[in-house]
C-alpha positions in Angstrom: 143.0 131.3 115.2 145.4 129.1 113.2 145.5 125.5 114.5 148.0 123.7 112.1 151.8 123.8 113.8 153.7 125.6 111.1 156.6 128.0 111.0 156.5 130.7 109.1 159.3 133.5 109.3 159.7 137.5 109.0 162.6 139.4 109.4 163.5 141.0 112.3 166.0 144.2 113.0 167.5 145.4 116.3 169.0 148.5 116.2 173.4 148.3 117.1 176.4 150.0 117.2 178.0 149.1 114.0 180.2 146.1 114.6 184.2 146.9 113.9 187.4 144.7 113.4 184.7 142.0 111.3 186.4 138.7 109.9 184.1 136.9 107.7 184.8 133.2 106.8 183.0 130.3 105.6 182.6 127.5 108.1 184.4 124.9 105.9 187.0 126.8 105.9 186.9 127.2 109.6 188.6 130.7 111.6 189.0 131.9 115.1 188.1 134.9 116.4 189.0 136.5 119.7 187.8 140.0 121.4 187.9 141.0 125.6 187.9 137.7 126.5 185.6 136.1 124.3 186.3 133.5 121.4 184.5 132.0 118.7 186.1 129.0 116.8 184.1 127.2 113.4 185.5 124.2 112.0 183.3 121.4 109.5 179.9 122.1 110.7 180.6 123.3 114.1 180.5 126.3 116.1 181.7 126.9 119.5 181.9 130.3 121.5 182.3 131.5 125.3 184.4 133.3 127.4 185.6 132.2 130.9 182.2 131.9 132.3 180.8 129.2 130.1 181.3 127.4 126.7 178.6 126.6 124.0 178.6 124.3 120.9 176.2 124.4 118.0 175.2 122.4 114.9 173.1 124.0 112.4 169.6 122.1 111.1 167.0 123.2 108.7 168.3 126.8 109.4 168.3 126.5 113.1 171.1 127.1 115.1 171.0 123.9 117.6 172.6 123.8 120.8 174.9 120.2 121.3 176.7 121.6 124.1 176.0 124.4 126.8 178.0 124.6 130.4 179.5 127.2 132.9 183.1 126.5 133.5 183.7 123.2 135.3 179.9 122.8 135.6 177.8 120.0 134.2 176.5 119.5 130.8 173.1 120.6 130.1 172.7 118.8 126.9 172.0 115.2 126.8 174.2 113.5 124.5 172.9 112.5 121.4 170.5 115.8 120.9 169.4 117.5 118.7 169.1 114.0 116.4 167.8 112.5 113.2 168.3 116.3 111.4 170.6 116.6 108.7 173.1 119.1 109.4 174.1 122.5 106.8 176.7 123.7 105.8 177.1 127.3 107.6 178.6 130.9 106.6 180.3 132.5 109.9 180.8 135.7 110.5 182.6 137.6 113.5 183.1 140.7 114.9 183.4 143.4 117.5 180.6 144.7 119.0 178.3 145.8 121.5 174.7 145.9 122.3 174.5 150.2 121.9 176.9 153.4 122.8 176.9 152.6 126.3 177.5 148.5 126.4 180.7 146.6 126.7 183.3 145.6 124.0 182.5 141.8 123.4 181.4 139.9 120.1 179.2 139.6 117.5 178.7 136.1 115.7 176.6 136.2 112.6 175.5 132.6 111.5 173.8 131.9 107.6 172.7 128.4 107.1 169.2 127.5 104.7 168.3 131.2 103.8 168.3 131.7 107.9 170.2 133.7 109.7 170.8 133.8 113.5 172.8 135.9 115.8 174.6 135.8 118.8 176.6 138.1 121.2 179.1 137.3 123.9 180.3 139.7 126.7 182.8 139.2 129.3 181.3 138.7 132.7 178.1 137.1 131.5 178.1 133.6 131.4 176.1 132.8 127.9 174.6 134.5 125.1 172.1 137.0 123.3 170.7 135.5 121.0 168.3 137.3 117.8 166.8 134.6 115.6 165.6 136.0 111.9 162.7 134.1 111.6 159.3 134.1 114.4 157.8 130.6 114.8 154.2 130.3 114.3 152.0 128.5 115.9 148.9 128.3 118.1 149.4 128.4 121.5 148.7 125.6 123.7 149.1 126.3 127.5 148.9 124.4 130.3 145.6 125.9 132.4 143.5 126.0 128.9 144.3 122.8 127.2 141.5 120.8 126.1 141.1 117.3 127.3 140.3 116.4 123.7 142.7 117.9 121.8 145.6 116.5 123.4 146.9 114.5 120.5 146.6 117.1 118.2 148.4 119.9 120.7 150.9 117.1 121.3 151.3 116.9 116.8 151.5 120.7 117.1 154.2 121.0 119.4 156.4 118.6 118.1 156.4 120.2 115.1 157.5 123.8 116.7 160.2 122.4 118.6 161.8 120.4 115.6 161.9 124.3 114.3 163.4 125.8 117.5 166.8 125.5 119.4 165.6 122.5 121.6 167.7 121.8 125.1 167.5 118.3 126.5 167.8 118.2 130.4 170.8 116.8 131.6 169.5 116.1 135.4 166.9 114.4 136.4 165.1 116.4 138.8 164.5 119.9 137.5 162.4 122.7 139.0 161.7 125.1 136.0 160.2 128.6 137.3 158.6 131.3 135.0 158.7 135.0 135.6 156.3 137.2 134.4 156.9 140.8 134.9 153.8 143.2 134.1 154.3 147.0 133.5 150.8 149.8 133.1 151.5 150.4 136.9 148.4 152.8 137.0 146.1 149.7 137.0 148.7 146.9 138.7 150.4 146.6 142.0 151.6 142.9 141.9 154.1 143.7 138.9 155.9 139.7 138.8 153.6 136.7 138.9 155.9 133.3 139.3 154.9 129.7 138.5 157.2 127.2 139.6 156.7 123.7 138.9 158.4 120.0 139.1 158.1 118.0 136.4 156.8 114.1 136.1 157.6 112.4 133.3 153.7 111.8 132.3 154.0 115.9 132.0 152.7 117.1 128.6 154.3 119.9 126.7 152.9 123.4 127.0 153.7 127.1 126.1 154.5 129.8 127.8 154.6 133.2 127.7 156.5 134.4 130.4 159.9 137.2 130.6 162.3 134.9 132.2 162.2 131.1 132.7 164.6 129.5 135.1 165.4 125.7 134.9 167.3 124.0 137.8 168.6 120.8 138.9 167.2 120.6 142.3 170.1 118.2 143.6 172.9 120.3 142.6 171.9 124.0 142.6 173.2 124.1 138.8 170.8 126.3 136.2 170.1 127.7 132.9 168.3 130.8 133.0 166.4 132.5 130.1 165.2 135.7 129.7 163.2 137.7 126.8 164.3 141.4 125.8 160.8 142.5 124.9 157.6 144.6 126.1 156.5 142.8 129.1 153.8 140.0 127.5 151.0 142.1 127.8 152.4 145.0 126.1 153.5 143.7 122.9 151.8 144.7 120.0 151.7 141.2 118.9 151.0 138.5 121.3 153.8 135.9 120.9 154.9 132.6 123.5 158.5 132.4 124.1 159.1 128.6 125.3 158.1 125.5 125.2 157.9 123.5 128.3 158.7 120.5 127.6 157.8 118.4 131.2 161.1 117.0 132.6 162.3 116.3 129.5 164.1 120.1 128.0 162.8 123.2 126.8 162.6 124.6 123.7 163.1 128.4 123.0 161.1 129.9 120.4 161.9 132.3 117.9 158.9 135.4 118.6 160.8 138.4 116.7 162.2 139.2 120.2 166.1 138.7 121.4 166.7 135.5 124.0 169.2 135.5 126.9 170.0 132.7 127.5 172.5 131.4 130.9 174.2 129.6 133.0 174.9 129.4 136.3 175.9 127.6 139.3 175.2 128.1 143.5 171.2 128.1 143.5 169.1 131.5 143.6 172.4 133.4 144.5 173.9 132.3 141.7 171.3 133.1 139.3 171.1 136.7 140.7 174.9 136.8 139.5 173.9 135.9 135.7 170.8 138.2 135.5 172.7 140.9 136.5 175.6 140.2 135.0 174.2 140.3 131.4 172.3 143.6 132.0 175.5 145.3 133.6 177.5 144.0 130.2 174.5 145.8 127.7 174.6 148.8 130.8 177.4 148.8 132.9 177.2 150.6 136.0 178.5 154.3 136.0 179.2 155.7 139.7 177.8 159.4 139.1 175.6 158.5 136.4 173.3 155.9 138.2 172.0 155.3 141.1 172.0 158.6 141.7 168.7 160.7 144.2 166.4 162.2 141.9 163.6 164.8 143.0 160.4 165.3 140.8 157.4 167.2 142.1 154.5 165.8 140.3 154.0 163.3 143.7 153.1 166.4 145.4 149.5 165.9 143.4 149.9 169.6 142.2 150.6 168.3 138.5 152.2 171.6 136.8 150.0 174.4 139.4 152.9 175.1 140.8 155.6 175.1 137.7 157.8 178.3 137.7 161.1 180.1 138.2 160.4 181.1 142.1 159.2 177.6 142.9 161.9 175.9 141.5 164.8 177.8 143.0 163.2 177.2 146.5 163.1 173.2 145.3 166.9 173.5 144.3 167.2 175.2 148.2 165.8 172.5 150.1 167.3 169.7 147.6 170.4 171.0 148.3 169.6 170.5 152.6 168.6 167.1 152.0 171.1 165.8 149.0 169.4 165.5 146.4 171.5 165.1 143.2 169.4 166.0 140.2 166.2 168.6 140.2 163.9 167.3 138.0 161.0 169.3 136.5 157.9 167.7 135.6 155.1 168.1 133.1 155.0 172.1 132.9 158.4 173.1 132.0 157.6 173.4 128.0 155.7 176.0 126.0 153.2 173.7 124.7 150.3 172.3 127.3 149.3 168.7 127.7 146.4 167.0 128.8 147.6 166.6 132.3 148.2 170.3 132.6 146.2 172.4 135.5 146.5 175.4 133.1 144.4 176.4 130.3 145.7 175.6 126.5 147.8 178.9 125.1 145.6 180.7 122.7 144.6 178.8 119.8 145.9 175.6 120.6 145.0 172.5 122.2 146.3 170.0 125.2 147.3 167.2 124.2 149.0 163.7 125.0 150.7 162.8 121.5 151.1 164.7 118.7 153.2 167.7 119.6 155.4 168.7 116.8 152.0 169.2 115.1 149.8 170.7 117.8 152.5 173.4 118.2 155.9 173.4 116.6 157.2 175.2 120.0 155.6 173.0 122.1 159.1 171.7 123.5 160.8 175.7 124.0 161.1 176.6 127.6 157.9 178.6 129.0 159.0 181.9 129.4 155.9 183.1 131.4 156.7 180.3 134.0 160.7 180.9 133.4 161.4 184.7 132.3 165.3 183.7 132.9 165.0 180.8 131.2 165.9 177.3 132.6 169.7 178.2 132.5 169.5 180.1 135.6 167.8 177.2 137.1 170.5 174.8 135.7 173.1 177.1 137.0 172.2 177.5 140.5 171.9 174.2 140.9 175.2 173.3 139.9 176.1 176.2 142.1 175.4 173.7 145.0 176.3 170.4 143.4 173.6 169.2 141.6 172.6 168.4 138.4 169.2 169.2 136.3 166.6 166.9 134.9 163.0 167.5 132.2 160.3 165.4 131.7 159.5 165.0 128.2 156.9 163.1 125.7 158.3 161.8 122.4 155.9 161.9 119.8 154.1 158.8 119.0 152.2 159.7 116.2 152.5 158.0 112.5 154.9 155.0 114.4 157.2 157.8 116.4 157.8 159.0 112.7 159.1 162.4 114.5 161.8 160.3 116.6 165.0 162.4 114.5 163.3 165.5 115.9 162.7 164.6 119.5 166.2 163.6 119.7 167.7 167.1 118.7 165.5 169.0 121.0 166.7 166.6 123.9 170.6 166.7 122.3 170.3 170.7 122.4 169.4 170.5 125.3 172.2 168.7 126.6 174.4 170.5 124.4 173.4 173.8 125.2 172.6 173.9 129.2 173.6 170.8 130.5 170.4 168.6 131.2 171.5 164.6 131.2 168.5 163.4 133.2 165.0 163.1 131.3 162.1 161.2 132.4 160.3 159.7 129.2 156.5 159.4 129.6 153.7 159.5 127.0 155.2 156.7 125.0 152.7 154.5 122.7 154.7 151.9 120.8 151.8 150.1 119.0 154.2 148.5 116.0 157.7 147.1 115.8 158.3 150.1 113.4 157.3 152.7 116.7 159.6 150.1 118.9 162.2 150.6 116.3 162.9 154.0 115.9 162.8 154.9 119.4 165.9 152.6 119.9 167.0 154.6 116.8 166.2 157.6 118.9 167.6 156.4 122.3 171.0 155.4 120.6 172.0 158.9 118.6 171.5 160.9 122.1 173.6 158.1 123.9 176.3 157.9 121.2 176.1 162.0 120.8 176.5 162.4 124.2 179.2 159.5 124.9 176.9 158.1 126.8 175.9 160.5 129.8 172.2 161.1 128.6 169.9 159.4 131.5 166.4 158.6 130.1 163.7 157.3 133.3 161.3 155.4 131.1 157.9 155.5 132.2 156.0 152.3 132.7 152.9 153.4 134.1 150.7 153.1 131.9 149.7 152.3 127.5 152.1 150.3 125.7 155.7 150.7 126.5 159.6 148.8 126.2 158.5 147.7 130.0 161.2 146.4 132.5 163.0 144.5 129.7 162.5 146.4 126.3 165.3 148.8 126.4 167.8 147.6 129.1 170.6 149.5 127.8 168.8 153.4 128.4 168.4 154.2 131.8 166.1 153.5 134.7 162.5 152.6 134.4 160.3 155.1 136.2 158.3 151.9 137.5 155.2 153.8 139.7 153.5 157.0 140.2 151.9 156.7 144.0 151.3 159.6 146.1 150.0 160.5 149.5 147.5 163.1 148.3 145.1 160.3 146.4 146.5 157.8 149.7 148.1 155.3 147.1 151.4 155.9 148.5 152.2 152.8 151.0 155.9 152.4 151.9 155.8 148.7 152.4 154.3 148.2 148.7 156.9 149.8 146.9 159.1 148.1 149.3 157.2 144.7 147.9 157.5 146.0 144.3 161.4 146.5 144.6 162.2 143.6 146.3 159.9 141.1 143.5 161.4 143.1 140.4 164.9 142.9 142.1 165.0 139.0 141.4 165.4 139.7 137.7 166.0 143.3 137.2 169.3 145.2 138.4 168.0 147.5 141.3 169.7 150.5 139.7 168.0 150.0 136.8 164.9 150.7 138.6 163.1 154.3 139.7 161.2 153.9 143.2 159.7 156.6 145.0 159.4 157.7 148.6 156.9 160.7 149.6 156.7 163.6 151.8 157.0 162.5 155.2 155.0 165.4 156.3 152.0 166.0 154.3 148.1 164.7 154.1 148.3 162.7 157.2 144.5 163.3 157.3 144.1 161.4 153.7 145.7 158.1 156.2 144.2 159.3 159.2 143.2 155.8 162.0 144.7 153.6 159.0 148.0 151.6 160.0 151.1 151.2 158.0 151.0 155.1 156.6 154.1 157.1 155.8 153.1 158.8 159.2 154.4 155.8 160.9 157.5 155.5 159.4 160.6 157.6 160.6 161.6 160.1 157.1 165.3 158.1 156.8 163.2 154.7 156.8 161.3 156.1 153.9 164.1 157.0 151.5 166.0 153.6 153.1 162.9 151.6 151.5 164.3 152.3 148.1 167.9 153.3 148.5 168.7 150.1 147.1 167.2 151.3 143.7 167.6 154.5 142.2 165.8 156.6 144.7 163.0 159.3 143.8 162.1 161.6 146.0 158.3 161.9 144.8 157.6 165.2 146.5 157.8 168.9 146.4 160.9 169.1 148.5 159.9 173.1 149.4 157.4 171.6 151.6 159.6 169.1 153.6 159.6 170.3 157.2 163.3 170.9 158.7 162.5 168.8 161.1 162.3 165.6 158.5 165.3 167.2 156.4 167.7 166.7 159.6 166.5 163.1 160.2 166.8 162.6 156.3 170.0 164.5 155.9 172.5 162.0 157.7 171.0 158.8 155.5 171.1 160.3 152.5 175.2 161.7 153.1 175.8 158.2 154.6 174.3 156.0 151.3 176.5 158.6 149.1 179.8 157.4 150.8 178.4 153.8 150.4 176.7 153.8 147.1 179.2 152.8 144.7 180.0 149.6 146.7 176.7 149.4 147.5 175.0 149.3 143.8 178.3 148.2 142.6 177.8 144.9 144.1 175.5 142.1 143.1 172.3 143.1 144.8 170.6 139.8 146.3 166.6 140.1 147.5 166.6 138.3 151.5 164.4 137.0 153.8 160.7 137.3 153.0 158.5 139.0 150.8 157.7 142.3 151.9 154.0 142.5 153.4 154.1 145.4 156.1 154.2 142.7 158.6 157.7 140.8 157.5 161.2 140.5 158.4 163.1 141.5 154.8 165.7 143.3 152.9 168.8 143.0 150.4 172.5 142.3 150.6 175.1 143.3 148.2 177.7 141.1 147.4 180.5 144.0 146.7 183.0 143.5 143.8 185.9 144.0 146.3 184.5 141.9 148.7 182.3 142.4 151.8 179.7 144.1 151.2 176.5 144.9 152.9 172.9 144.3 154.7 170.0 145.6 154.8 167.4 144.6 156.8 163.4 145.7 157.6 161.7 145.0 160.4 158.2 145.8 159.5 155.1 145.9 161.7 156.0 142.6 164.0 156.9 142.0 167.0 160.0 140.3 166.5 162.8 143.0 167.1 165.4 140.3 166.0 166.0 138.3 162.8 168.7 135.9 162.1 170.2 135.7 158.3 171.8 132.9 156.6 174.7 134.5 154.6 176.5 131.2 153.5 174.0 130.8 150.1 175.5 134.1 149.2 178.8 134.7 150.7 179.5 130.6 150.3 182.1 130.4 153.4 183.9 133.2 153.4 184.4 134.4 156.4 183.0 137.8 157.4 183.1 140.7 160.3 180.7 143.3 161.0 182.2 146.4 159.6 180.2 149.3 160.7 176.7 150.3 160.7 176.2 152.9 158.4 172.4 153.2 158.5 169.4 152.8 160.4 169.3 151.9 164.4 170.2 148.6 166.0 172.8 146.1 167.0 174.0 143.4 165.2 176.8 140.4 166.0 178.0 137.2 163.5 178.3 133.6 164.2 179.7 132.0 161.3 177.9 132.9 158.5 174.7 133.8 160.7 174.4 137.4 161.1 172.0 138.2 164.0 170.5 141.7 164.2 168.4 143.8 166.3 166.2 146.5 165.9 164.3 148.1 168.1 161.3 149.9 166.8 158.6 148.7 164.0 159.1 150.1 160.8 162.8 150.7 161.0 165.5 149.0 159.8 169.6 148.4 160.1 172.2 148.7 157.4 175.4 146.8 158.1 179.0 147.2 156.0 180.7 143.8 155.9 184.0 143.1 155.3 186.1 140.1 154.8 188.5 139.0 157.6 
């Protein structure tokens, strides 16, 4: 364990578009540069950029790119005058340029800053109100946090911290009174439930300094509502293959944000928790905006059934595509079993004179990845075909190869390209993954980027977070969903109100499309929950799928053996969220009322780019068959009308901005469309 504070830097590559249109000029000369809405101007020893969200200034110190200025747009200053100090300042090379994050992000800039052998990057979008921001070098340093420190080592953690954060980008609150919340988001599903633990604290001024590691840290003047929120682009903390903090808490005082190889949002906002919500999603829809047809879209897969690949062939399938078809599915996706080669999670025995495996599988077989024509003697085109035949689309699970650091990742992408090219398939759920090594990390954004840019964009990859060491909720933003949990009825790990739980905690930093939640069968192993409350027995089979409508739903099931009595009660949901859902997850997607429990009022509202929008609401298991919801934090005073109820049973009137609703059975729920007035 190292104990001295000292900074030591590597160099560290992320994986972009190349940038076009690219001025290069030296600060002393000074230059301008302007793209969608975003500028960049450098003049002596200062840099500024923004857009009409918020404006930034920087100095440069030692290397470090220091902020002397950060608002939103007419909002207050978050950096108290006279910081950074008693640094000299460089001279700095500026470069600007066109950009965006990979194929699929938005048009905004890329500023490239040189100063003491360091460099530092930034990007700007429109819509998002601050910056990404890569730093070249990773500070090092032991960490010193706040529930281990040792009583007598406090001077020397105190030396050792003010060391790191003369070598960081160090913000000096503004406001007096700041409440500074971390977010830690965990993925490895198989072995968690609660997926986001959050610390909140208030700040004296006898507060010592502390590390954190943590995926997002919010810091907000209590007396206003005004904030700066931070989050890391990384592995979730306890899947990166080097442990690394990412701030420095500095009590009341500021914050510092370290440099740990990893890429830093870093935000602004105003109107409390609603406006936060806005930043955190707007950043994620500028590196992924939302595509209506794309995302968001109902997804089958049959491995919930419990029947792992038993099951797997051309007969099966076409009765899935038959009953998806009843209940609206919009992509068929085949699990585990579709491919040639066997893994280790298959029911069926190795082919002759090979092995199942997990990893590995360009070497265990080079056919592993060619359709299985004992299971498919028509190949999956038929299957593809007839599918489209009644409006849907096809999906494959597939493992890339994680052996020697993903060094296969060129290969994995052409089989999934042809693929694509040849039949069709967009969808592919992306499990197996073991990114031990930045190198691993770094060519499977190599790999995600040539199908995205090959396929302008339409490839959808679910990645799965359930278990070994994966990107996680925030390590590839820009791909596609993350498959976040694998919980079925027949093992009676499948409880609606938990995923309910999980969506609505990982919805208060991660866009709800962005997410992959399940609901089960309706029908099947009641016995597994028999004389236990809160099963999916109780639940009516639209409730189910309305539990994660507000994500991108996955129906976890073998859809064959969904009775027609739960297709006609599913049916009318499922045609009624397609008419909605572009609104619906077009909107800025808030988390309401309170934490799901099974025994809680709760739900979402969307705040819809057009205005209106819509509400959701759960009664769980209470007695309380009405709830009355505040919509002023969100809609601010606006004024509102019921539009319609397009989901769910109940009555519902507004006063103002409260919205009162009623609803008359447990385990149901109401969703309302609102519209201005």
């Amino acid at each position: 364990m190292k104990r001295k504070g000292r900074v030591g830097f590597k160099k560290v590559r992320l994986i972009v578009l190349a940038a076009v249109s690219c001025v290069a000029v030296n600060v002393s000369c000074g230059g301008e540069f302007n793209e969608n809405g975003c500028t960049v101007k450098w003049e002596g020893k200062t840099l500024s950029v923004g857009n009409a969200l918020f404006s930034r200034r920087y100095e440069s110190c030692n290397g470090v790119l220091r902020t002397v200025s950060f608002k939103a747009k007419d909002g207050m200053e978050w950096q108290r005058a006279g910081a950074p100090a008693g640094q000299k300042r460089d001279d700095m090379e500026v470069s600007a340029a066109k950009a965006k994050w990979s194929p699929v992000g938005t048009d905004g800039v890329r500023v490239t800053v040189k100063a003491a052998g360091k460099q530092t990057e930034l990007d700007i979008y429109p819509g998002m109100p601050g910056v990404i921001v890569r730093r070249s070098g990773v500070v090092d340093f032991t960490a010193v946090h706040d529930s281990t420190r040792q009583i007598d080592r406090l001077k020397e953690d105190r030396e050792i911290l003010k060391s790191v954060i003369k070598a960081c980008d160090y913000i000096a609150y503004t406001p007096l009174h700041m409440k500074v919340t971390s977010m830690t988001c965990l993925d490895q599903t198989d072995i968690r439930d609660n997926l986001v633990h959050t610390q909140e604290r208030l700040f004296m001024a006898y507060d010592e300094a502390f590390s954190v590691s943590a995926s997002s840290v919010d810091c907000r003047d209590v007396l206003t509502g005004e904030g700066m929120v931070f989050v890391r682009l990384a592995p979730m903390p306890v899947s990166r293959p080097k442990q690394a903090d990412d701030f420095i808490l500095d009590g009341r005082r500021g914050i510092a944000l370290l440099a740990n190889g990893y890429p830093l949002v870093e935000l602004v906002y105003r109107g409390g928790d609603a406006g936060r919500q806005r930043a955190v999603i707007a950043f994620q829809r500028a590196l992924r905006p939302y595509r209506p047809g794309r995302d968001g879209v109902l997804l089958s897969n049959t491995w919930g059934a419990g029947n792992r690949d038993s099951r797997i062939n051309q007969e099966f399938l076409l009765k899935e595509i038959e009953a998806g078809a009843k209940i609206g599915v919009d992509v068929i996706q085949i699990d585990d079993g579709w491919q040639h080669g066997r893994t280790a999670n298959s029911r069926k025995k190795a082919n002759e004179g090979k092995k199942k495996v997990w990893n590995g599988y360009w070497a265990a077989d080079p056919n592993f990845w060619r359709e299985d024509r004992e299971r498919f003697p028509d190949g999956l085109e038929l299957l593809v075909k007839t599918a489209a035949a009644k409006g849907m689309r096809f999906g494959l699970w597939f493992g890339p190869d994680s052996s020697g650091d993903s060094e296969n990742w060129e290969k994995d992408a052409a089989c999934l390209l042809d693929y694509h090219k040849r039949l069709g398939i967009d969808y592919f759920k992306m499990d197996s993954m073991k990114l031990y090594s930045p190198i691993a990390f770094q060519r499977n954004r190599m790999m995600f980027d040539r199908m995205l840019e090959q396929s302008n964009g339409t490839m959808v990859f679910d990645l799965d977070s359930t278990a070994e060491v994966r990107p996680g909720f925030l390590g590839l933003v820009d791909i596609g969903p993350i498959f976040v949990e694998n919980r079925g009825t027949k093992r009676g790990v499948y409880w609606a109100h938990h995923t309910l739980k999980n969506l609505w905690d990982l919805s208060h930093i991660i866009d709800p499309v962005r997410l992959r939640f399940e609901f089960n069968n309706p029908d099947t192993n009641h016995d597994v929950y028999k004389g236990l409350a809160l099963s999916h027995a109780d639940y009516r089979p639209d409730a189910l799928f309305a539990t994660v409508m507000t994500a991108s739903p996955l129906a976890w099931m073998e859809l064959s053996d969904v009775s027609e009595k739960s297709i006609a009660a599913l049916a009318p949901l499922v045609r009624s969220w397609k008419a909605e859902r572009t609104r619906w997850h077009g909107g800025v997607i808030h988390p309401v009322g309170n934490r799901p429990d099974g025994v809680a009022w709760t739900g979402f509202v969307s705040e819809a780019a057009d205005g209106g929008g819509y509400v959701l609401l759960f009664r769980e298991f209470n007695d309380k068959d009405s709830y009355v919801l505040d919509l002023e934090p969100i809609f601010g005073k606006r004024k509102l009308k019921v539009d319609a109820c397009v989901g769910g049973r109940g009555s519902a009137s507004l006063d103002g901005s409260l919205l009162s609703v009623k609803v008359p059975e447990k385990l149901d729920f109401i969703w309302l469309r609102m519209a201005d007035m």
